[in-house]
N, C-alpha and C positions, 0 to 999 in steps of 0.2 A: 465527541469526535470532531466538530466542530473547531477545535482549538488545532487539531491535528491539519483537515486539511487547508485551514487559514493560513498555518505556517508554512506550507509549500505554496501556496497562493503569493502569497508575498516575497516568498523568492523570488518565485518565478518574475512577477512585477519587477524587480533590482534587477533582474538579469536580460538582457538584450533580446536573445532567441533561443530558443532549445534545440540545444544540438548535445554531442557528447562532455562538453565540458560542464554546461548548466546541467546534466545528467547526475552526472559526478559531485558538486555542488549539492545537491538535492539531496544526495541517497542518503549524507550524515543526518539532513535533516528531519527528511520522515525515519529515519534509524532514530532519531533523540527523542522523535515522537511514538514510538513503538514500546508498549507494554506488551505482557502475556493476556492481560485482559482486551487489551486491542485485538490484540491478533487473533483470537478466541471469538470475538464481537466480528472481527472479517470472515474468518472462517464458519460461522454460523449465519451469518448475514441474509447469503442466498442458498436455496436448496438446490438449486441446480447441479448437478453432480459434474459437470463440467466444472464447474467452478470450484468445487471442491476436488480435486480432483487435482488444478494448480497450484491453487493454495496450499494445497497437500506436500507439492512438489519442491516449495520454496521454504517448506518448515523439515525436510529431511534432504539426509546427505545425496548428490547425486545433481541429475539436470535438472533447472528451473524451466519449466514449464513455460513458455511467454503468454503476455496476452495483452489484447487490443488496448485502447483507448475506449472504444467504443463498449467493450466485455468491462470495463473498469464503472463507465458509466450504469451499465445494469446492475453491476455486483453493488455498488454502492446505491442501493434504491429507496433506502430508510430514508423516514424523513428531517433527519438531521443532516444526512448528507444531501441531501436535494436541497434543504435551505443552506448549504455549505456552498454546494457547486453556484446556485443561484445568488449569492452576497458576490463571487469574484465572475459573474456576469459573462462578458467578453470572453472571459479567460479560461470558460470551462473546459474547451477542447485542449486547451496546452495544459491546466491543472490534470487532465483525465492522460494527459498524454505523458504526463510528467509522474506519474504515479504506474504506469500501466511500463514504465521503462526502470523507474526505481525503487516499488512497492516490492518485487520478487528480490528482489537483490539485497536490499534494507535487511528485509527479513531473514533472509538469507544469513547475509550479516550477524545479526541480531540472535538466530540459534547459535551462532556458532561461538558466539561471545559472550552467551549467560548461557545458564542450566534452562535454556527453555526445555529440553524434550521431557526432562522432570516435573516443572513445574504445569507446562501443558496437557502432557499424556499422563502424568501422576505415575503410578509405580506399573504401569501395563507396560511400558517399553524398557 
């Protein structure tokens, strides 16, 4: 995971401020970094049922769910991601912020452009 949020770390870097356009910018990139095994690894990440709960909301058709910067920071609590967030230092509140505006939407994206609900949910759905 590591590789994943490096690459929007270094966006972000190239890019001036985060507003809606660095938004947009972003979202293809954690989308290019979105596997089913990714998403499977976020989705199981944390037990909190609020969290799953959004997660849920951003892999089926309908409202995505939002969520914080600071909800982005929890969910991602493994320890690959903490030595992820800690490598772009400074940067973590705009990486967490940058992910917490284009994480639901990527993904979003992402079902709606491969056979995730197959490949995710297997033959249940």
């Amino acid at each position: 995971m590591k590789p994943f949020l490096q690459n929007i770390a270094d966006k972000i870097v190239e890019l001036p401020q985060l507003d809606e356009d660095t938004i947009s910018e972003i979202i293809p990139i954690v989308q290019d970094g979105l596997d089913v095994d990714l998403i499977r690894e976020i989705f199981m990440m944390n037990e909190d049922i609020k969290f799953r709960i959004k997660i849920a909301s951003w892999m089926h058709e309908g409202f995505n769910l939002p969520i914080s910067a600071e909800e982005i920071k929890e969910l991602f609590s493994s320890e690959e991601a903490k030595t992820a967030f800690d490598l772009t230092d400074t940067m973590s509140d705009d990486l967490a912020l940058a992910l917490s505006l284009s994480l639901p939407v990527a993904i979003d994206n992402f079902r709606k452009n491969a056979n995730f609900d197959q490949e995710f949910f297997g033959s249940q759905q």
